[in-house]
C-alpha positions in Angstrom: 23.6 -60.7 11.5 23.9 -59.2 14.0 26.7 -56.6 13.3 24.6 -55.7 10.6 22.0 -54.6 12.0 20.7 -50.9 12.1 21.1 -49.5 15.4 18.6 -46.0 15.8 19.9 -45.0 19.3 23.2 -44.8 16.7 21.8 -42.7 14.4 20.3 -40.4 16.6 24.2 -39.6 18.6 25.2 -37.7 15.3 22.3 -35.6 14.8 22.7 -34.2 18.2 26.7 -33.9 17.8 26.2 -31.8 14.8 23.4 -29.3 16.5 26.1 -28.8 19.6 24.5 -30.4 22.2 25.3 -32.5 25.2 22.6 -35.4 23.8 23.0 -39.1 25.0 20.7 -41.4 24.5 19.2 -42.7 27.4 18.5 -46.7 28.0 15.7 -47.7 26.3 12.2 -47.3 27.9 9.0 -47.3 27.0 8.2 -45.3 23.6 6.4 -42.1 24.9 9.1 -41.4 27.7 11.6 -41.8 24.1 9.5 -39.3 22.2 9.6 -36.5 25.1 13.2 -36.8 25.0 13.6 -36.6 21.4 11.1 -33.2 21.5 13.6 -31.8 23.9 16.2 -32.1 21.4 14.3 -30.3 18.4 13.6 -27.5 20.9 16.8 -26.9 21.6 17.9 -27.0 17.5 14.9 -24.9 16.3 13.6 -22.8 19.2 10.7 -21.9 17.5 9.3 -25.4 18.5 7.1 -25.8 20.5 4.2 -23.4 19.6 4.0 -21.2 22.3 0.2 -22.3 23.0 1.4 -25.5 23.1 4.3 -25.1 25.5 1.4 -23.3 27.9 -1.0 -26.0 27.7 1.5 -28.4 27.8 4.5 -27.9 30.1 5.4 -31.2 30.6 6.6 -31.2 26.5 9.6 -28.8 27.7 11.6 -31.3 30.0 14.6 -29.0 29.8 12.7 -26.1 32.1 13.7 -23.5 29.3 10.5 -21.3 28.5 10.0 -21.4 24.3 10.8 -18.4 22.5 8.4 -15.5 21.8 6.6 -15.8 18.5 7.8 -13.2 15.5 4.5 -11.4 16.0 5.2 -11.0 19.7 6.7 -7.0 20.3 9.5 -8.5 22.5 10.6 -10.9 19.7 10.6 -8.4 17.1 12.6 -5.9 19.1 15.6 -9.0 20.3 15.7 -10.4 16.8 15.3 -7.4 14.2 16.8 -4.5 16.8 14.2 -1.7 17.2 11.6 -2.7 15.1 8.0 -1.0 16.1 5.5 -3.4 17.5 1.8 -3.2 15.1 0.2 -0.1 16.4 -3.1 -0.8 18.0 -4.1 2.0 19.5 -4.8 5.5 17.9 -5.1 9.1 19.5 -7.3 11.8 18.1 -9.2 14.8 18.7 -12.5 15.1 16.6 -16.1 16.8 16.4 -18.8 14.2 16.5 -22.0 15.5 14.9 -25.1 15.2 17.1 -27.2 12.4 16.7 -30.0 13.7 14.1 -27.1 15.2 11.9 -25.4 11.5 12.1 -28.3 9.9 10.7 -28.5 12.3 7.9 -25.2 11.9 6.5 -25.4 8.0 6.9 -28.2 8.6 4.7 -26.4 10.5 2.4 -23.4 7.7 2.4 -26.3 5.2 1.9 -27.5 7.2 -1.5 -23.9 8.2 -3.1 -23.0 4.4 -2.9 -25.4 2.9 -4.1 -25.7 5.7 -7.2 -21.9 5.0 -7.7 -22.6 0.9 -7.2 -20.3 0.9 -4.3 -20.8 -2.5 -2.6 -18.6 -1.3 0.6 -19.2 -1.2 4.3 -20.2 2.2 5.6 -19.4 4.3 8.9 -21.7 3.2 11.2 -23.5 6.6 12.3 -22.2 6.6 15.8 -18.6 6.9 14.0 -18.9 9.8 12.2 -16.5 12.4 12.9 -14.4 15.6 11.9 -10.7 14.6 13.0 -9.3 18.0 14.3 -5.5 16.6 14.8 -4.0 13.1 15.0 -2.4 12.5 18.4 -0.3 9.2 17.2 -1.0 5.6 16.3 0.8 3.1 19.4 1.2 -0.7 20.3 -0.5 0.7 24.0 -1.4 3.9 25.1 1.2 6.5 26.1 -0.4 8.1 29.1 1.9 11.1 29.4 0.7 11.9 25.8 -2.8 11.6 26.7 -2.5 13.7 29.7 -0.9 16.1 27.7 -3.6 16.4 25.2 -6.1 16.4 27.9 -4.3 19.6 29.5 -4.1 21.2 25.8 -8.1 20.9 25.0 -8.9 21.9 29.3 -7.2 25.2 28.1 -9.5 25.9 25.2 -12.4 28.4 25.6 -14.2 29.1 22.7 -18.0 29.5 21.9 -20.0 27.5 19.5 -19.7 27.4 16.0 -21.6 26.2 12.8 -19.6 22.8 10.7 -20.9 23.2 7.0 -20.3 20.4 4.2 -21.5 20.2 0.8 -19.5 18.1 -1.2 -18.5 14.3 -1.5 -15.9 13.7 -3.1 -12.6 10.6 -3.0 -9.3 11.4 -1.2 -6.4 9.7 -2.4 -5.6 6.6 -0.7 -4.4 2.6 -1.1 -6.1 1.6 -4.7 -8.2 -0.8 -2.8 -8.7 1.6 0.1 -9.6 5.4 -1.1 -12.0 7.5 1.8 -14.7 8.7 -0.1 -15.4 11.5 2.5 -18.4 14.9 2.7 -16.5 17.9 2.2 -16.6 21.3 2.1 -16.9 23.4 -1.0 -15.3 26.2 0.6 -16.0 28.1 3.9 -15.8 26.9 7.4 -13.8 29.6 8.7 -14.9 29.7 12.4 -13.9 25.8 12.3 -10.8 26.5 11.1 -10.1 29.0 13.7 -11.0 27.0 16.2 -8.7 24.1 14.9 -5.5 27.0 14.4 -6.2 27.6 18.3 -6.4 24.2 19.5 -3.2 23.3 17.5 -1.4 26.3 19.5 -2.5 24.3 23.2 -1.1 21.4 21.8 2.4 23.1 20.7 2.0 24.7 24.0 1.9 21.3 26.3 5.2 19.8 23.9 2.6 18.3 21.4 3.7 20.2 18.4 4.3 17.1 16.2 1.3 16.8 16.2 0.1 20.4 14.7 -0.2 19.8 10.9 -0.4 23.3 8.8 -2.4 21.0 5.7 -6.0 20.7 7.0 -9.4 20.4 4.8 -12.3 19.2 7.2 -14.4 16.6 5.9 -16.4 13.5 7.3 -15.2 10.2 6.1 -18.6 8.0 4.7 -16.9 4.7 3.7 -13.6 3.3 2.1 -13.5 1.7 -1.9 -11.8 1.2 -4.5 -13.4 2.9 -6.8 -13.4 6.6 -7.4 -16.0 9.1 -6.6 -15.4 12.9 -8.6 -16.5 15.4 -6.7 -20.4 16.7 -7.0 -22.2 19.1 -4.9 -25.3 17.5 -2.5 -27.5 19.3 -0.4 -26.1 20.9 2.6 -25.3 19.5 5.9 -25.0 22.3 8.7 -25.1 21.6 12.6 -23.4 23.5 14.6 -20.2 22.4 17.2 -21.4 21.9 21.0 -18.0 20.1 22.1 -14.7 18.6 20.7 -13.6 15.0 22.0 -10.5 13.1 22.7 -10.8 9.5 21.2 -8.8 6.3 21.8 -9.5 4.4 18.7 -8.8 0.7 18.6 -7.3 0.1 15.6 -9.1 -3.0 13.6 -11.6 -3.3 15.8 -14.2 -0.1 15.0 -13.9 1.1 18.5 -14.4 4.6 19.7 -13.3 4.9 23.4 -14.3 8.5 24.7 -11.0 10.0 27.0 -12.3 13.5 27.6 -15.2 16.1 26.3 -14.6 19.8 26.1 -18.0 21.8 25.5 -17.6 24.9 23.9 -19.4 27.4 25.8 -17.6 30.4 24.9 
């Protein structure tokens, strides 16, 4: 009978043959001392185990002293297991016009009547966040702060006076099928903004920012993001006039506007 008998400390040798590793079962003890050692072992064959939060919490789980690998999502993992793979971009650079705080409120009224004539059943700018983006710095995982000095030089360099923002249009921009900006727009006009945007862009080239000068630029004020699609139609004008551009650090997913610098424009 006794010959015959299973044997698991047996059974357990070849598994850790065939993974490569050094494995002996120990005498026997009592069963959780057992299970520790056993964890040990599937660390070492799938090094994904334990979960990281787990191996934190928990250090006495990792009896060989080795620290668990980083998960897939982790930057450093990414970049030792796929080669140069970007980390998610977290952090966004821009320069922008905000509208003062009365003009705000009137086009996130405006917002609040085109979507609901439409039936758009979509989450709106919040007033505060209402902006003309002038140029887009860069989207980061962290931000670079020689960049953001850079930019900060660029816009200190900048004198120019006052001038009026008019829009009179909404209208959708192309964009993800479940994601197009309907944005306020501009029939036509806006020279002196453009202007000031073709002389800003030449700061930036000037302080190695180039890349960041597009040619393409048609201001507008984005209202809300849907799926649906909006034609364009005329709506009653909304004038104010530019007192001061801004540099913003926007944290992506999170509807976060952090204010870096403000430039008034004083002429």
């Amino acid at each position: 009978m006794s010959k015959n008998r299973r044997n698991p400390d047996a059974e357990q040798q070849p598994f850790a043959n065939e993974g490569g590793l050094p494995f002996h079962v120990p005498p026997a003890t009592d069963s959780l001392t057992r299970f520790f050692e056993l964890m040990e072992v599937v660390q070492m064959l799938s090094p994904r185990w334990p979960p990281r939060e787990l191996a934190q919490d928990r250090g006495g789980f990792l009896l060989s002293g080795k620290e668990p690998m980083a998960s897939p999502h982790d930057a450093s993992a990414q970049s030792s297991l796929f080669g140069d793979v970007p980390a998610q971009p977290t952090d966004r650079l821009f320069l922008g016009l905000f509208p003062d705080t009365a003009t705000a409120a009137r086009i996130d009224a405006l917002g609040a009547e085109v979507c609901a004539r439409h039936g758009l059943r979509v989450p709106r700018h919040q007033p505060g966040r209402l902006h003309v983006t002038l140029f887009h710095i860069g989207d980061w995982a962290g931000l670079p702060m020689d960049t953001v000095e850079a930019t900060r030089t660029a816009a200190a360099s900048l004198h120019e006076a006052p001038f009026p923002v008019r829009f009179d249009e909404v209208a959708t921009f192309a964009g993800r099928r479940d994601k197009r900006p309907l944005v306020l727009k501009a029939g036509e006009g806006n020279a002196a903004l453009q202007t000031f945007r073709a002389r800003l862009g030449e700061a930036l080239a000037r302080n190695g920012l180039g890349r960041c000068v597009s040619r393409t630029f048609e201001p507008h004020v984005t209202l809300a993001y849907a799926a649906q699609t909006v034609e364009p139609e005329a709506v009653t004008p909304i004038v104010w006039t530019a007192q001061e551009f801004v540099l913003i650090h926007s944290l992506l997913g999170q509807t976060r506007h952090i204010v870096l610098g403000r430039w008034p424009l004083v002429g």
